[in-house]
C-alpha positions, 0 to 999 in steps of 0.5 A, spaced: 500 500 500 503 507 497 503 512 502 499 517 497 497 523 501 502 527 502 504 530 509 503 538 510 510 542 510 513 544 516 513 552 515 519 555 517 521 564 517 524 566 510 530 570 514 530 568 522 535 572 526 541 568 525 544 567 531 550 564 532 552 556 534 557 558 539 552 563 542 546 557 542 551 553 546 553 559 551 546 560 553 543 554 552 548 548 553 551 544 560 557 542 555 559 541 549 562 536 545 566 536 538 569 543 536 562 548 535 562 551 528 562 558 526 556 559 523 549 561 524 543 558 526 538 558 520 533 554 525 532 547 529 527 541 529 526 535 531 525 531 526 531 529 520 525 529 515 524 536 515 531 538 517 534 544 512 542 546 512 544 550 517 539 547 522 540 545 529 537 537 530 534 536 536 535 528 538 531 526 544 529 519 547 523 516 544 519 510 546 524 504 543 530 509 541 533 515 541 533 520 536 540 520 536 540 515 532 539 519 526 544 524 527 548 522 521 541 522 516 542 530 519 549 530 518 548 528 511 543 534 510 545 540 513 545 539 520 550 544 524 549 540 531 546 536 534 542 537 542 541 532 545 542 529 553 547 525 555 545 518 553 545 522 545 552 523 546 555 518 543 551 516 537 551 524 535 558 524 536 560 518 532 557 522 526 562 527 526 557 533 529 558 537 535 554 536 541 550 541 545 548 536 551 542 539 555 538 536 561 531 533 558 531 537 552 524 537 551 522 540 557 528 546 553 526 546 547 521 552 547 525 557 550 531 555 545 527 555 539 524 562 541 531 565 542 533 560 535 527 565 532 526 571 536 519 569 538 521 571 545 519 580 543 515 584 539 510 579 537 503 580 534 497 580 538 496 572 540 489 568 543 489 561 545 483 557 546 484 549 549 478 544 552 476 537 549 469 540 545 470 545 540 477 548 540 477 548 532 469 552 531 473 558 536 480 558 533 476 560 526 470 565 529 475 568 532 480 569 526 474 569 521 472 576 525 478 579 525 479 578 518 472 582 516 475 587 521 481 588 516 486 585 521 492 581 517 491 574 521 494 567 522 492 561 526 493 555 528 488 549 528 486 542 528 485 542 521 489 548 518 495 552 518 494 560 515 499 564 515 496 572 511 491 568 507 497 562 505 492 556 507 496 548 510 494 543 512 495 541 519 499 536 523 498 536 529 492 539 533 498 543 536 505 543 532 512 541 536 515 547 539 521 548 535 515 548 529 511 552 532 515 557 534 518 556 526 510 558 524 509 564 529 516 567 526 513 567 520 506 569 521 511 576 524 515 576 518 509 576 513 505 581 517 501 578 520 497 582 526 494 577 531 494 569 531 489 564 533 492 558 536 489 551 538 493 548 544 491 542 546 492 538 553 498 534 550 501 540 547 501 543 555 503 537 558 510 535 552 512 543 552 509 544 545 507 551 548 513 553 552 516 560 551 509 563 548 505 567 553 498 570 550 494 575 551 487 572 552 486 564 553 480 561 552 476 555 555 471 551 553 469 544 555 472 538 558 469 532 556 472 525 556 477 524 552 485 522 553 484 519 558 490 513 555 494 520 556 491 521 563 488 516 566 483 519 569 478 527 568 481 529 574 488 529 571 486 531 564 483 537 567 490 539 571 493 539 565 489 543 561 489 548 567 497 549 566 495 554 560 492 558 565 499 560 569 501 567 568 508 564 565 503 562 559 497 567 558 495 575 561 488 573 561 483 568 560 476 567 558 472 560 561 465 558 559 462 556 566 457 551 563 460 545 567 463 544 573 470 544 570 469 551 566 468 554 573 474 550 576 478 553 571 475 559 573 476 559 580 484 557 580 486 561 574 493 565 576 490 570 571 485 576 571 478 571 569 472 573 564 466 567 565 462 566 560 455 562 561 449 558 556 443 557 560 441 552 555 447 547 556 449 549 563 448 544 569 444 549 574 443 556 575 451 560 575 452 567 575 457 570 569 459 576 565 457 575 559 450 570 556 449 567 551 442 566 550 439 561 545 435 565 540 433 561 534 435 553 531 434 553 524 439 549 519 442 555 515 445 557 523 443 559 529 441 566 532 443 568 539 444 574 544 450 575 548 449 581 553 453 583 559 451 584 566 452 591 565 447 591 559 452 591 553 449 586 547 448 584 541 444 579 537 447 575 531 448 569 528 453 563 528 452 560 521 452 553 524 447 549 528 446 548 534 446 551 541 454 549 543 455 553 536 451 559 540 456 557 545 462 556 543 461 563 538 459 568 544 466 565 547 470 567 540 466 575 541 469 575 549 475 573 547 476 578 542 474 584 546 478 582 552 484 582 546 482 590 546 478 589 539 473 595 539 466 593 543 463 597 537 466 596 531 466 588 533 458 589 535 458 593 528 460 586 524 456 582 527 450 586 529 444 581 526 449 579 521 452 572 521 458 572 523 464 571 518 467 565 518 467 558 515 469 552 520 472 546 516 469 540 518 464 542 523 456 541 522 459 542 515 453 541 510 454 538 504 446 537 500 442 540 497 435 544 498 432 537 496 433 531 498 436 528 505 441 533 509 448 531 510 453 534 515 461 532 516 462 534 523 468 532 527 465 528 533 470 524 536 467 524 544 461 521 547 459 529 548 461 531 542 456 525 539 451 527 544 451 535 542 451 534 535 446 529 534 441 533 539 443 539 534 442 536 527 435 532 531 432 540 532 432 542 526 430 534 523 423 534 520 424 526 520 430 520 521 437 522 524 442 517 521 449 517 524 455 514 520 462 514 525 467 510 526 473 510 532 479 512 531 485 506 532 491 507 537 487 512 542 483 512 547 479 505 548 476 506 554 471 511 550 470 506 544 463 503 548 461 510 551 461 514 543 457 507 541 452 508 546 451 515 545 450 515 538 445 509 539 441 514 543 442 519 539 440 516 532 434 513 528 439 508 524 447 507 526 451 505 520 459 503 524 464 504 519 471 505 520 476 512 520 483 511 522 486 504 524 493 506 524 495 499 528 490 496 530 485 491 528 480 495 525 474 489 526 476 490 532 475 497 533 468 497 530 466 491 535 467 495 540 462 501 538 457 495 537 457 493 544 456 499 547 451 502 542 447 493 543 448 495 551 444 501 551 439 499 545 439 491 544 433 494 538 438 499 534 438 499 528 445 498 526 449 497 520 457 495 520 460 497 513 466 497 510 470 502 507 467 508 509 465 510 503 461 504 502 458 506 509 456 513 507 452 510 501 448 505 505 446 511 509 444 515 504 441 509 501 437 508 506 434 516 508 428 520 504 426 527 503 427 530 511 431 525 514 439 528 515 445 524 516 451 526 520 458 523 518 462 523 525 469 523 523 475 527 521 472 531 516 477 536 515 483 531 513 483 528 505 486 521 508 485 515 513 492 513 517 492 505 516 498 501 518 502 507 519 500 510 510 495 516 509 490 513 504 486 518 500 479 519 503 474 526 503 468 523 506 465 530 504 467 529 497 464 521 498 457 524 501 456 528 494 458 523 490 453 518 494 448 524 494 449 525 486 448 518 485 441 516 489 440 523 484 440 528 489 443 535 489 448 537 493 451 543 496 454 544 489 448 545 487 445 551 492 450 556 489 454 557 496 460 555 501 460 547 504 459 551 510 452 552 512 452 559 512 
């Protein structure tokens, strides 16, 4: 099987500062091995497959070896040293590269890299949102609304990279940090005004974040997911907490929905602005700001957001769903609590829809005619049950889900998720996404089971490939029903046995829609995006 979808680039500043080696190793080194060049450092990373000449290799400890390994791979294109711990000496030594030796070299590599690439002064304007549920529909509100206010702007999400109007593929929901830092330079290089940046917990916890401090950070939600990181919520939630320090952010904006949502706010070591949906929170709370639930139709969902002073503005996010009210009025208060004008951000979303497309999220890929489908990125129990009760309230008829599990992640939510898609849908149709090293057949039993556990009467389906499990489920629905992909939508692969097969399930419900003769979004004359 050939790997045919190729991995996105890591993006890197076209002029970094050019500090010297010798400077690197005097601020940054215990010691240093092999005579030091004298040369300037055009950037660092950690993988040899993106390395470019002039870069520092950074060789750390994996799971079943140690990234000096690969030193002579990154002698051979362009390294000029090699940072690794003592246990990496050797190995970088033998391929004829002087060593800079650090203790836990993960845990420096953020500061080094912000010093490699200037990213420790005079940086735009950066905002930062974490949480299990709806980081991604945040990032891109709050960087579509800067953007229609004329700022020049970047982001860094799950599902995308942009850079000043350049748009890339992601890799990870947050970058390592050397790449990250490498991603910021170049935002600054192309004048980028002010950034949007996704951290997730793992971020936190494996330094991907360390040397940036934002101006406002936000939280969403904290549902179960990660937990074969963290082992338990409770563990799950300190990591996540660590972005609330002052060494990581200036202020903070939380949505007390949840009883985590009010946890982080009470520890936050930062000023705090809460924010509440009474319609999705879990009994009476006081906040700043509310957002109430106006109206759910399927072109979006209409809402008011008012402080407790009076202060308001009614708009629409152009997506369905109550939590999509939520997660809009949190990318308002964020922007405000960044020093965005109140009136001129109030002008652009005044009884308007605001400006944004969220790639992958409630994404509507049908026509006028016919049944509705949507790609949504739901990959927990609680983003199944939110999407599902969204999709049902604007669903005339049958609420059909087609989902799947990802492999190598998470297992203890697999009976959970099938569960809560049983529950939520008329018809399950159980599918695969992305295997990676696990037995795929057994990673849709485990969907089966929970979803048999809580409806023995379901009326489940298990098809194989996904594109074969989107048709049956088009097949299967009529005039007024919907159906809901709940998987990757914004990535063009599936990840099986370590290769990336092409595979778009937007595109797969259109050509199933086109041949059951029904139209698709194509044919409405607008963006896939529900607008």
């Amino acid at each position: 099987m050939a790997d045919i979808a190729p991995t996105p680039p890591v993006l890197r500043p076209e002029n970094p500062p050019g500090h010297l080696l010798v400077e690197l190793a005097a601020r940054f080194a215990e010691r240093t091995v092999g005579e030091l060049a004298d040369a300037a450092v055009t950037g660092i990373t950690l993988a040899t497959a993106d390395l470019r000449p002039g870069e520092v290799f950074v060789a750390l400890q994996g799971v079943n070896r140690h990234g000096a390994e690969f030193s002579a791979d990154a002698a051979a294109k362009g390294a000029i040293a090699v940072l690794t711990d003592e246990a990496g000496v050797r190995e970088a030594r033998a391929a004829g590269l002087p060593v800079l030796v650090v203790e836990e070299p993960r845990s420096r590599l953020g500061g080094i890299s912000s010093w490699v690439y200037g990213t420790d002064r005079d940086m735009p304007l950066l905002l930062a949102i974490t949480g299990t549920n709806g980081k991604t529909s945040v990032s891109h509100l709050v960087e579509g609304m800067l953007r229609a206010l004329g700022m020049t702007t970047g982001l860094s999400s799950t599902a995308e990279r942009h850079i000043a109007g350049q748009v890339i593929p992601s890799r990870l929901t947050t970058p390592e940090s050397s790449e990250m830092h490498a991603l910021l330079a170049l935002m600054r290089e192309r004048g980028v005004e002010a950034a949007m940046v996704e951290v997730s917990a793992q971020a936190l916890s494996r330094h991907r974040v360390d040397g940036i401090v934002f101006d406002v950070a936000g939280f969403t939600n904290l549902t179960h997911d990660h937990l074969d990181d963290y082992g338990d919520m409770a563990t799950y939630l300190e990591a996540k907490l660590d972005l609330f320090r002052p060494e990581r952010s200036r202020r903070a904006v939380v949505c007390v929905d949840s009883p985590e949502g009010r946890e982080v706010a009470r520890r936050s070591g930062v000023p705090v602005t809460t924010v509440l949906t009474p319609a999705l929170a879990d009994g009476p709370v006081e906040a700043d700001w509310t957002v109430d639930i106006l109206e759910e139709r399927q072109d979006g969902t209409r809402f008011r957001l008012h402080h407790r002073d009076g202060h308001n503005v009614v708009t629409t996010v152009p997506v369905i769903g109550g939590h999509m009210a939520s997660n809009a009025g949190l990318a308002i208060v964020m922007l405000l609590e960044a020093g965005v004008d109140a009136d001129d951000l109030f002008g652009l979303v005044r009884d308007a829809r605001i400006p944004a497309e969220l790639p992958g999220r409630i994404q509507r890929v049908s026509g006028p005619e016919g049944p509705a489908v949507y790609i949504d990125f739901a990959h927990s129990p609680d983003a199944f049950v939110k999407t599902l009760e969204a999709v049902r309230h604007v669903t005339p008829g049958r609420v059909i889900m087609v989902t799947a599990a990802n492999g190598d992640r998470d297992v203890t939510k697999r009976a959970e998720m099938g569960a809560t898609a049983a529950q939520g849908s008329d018809i399950l149709v159980i599918t695969d996404q992305h295997p990676r090293s696990e037995d795929p057949a057994g990673i849709r039993a485990a969907l089966v089971a929970g979803a048999r556990a809580v409806r023995p009467d379901a009326d489940i389906h298990e098809v194989v490939p996904p594109e074969r499990a989107i048709e049956v489920a088009v097949q299967l629905a009529a005039a007024g029903d919907a159906i809901v992909w709940a998987g990757p939508g914004h990535q063009h692969y599936r990840e099986i046995s370590g290769v990336r097969v092409p595979f778009d399930a937007a595109e797969a419900a259109r050509a199933a829609l086109t041949a059951s003769g029904w139209p698709t979004d194509a044919a409405r004359g607008e963006s896939a995006i529900v607008d």
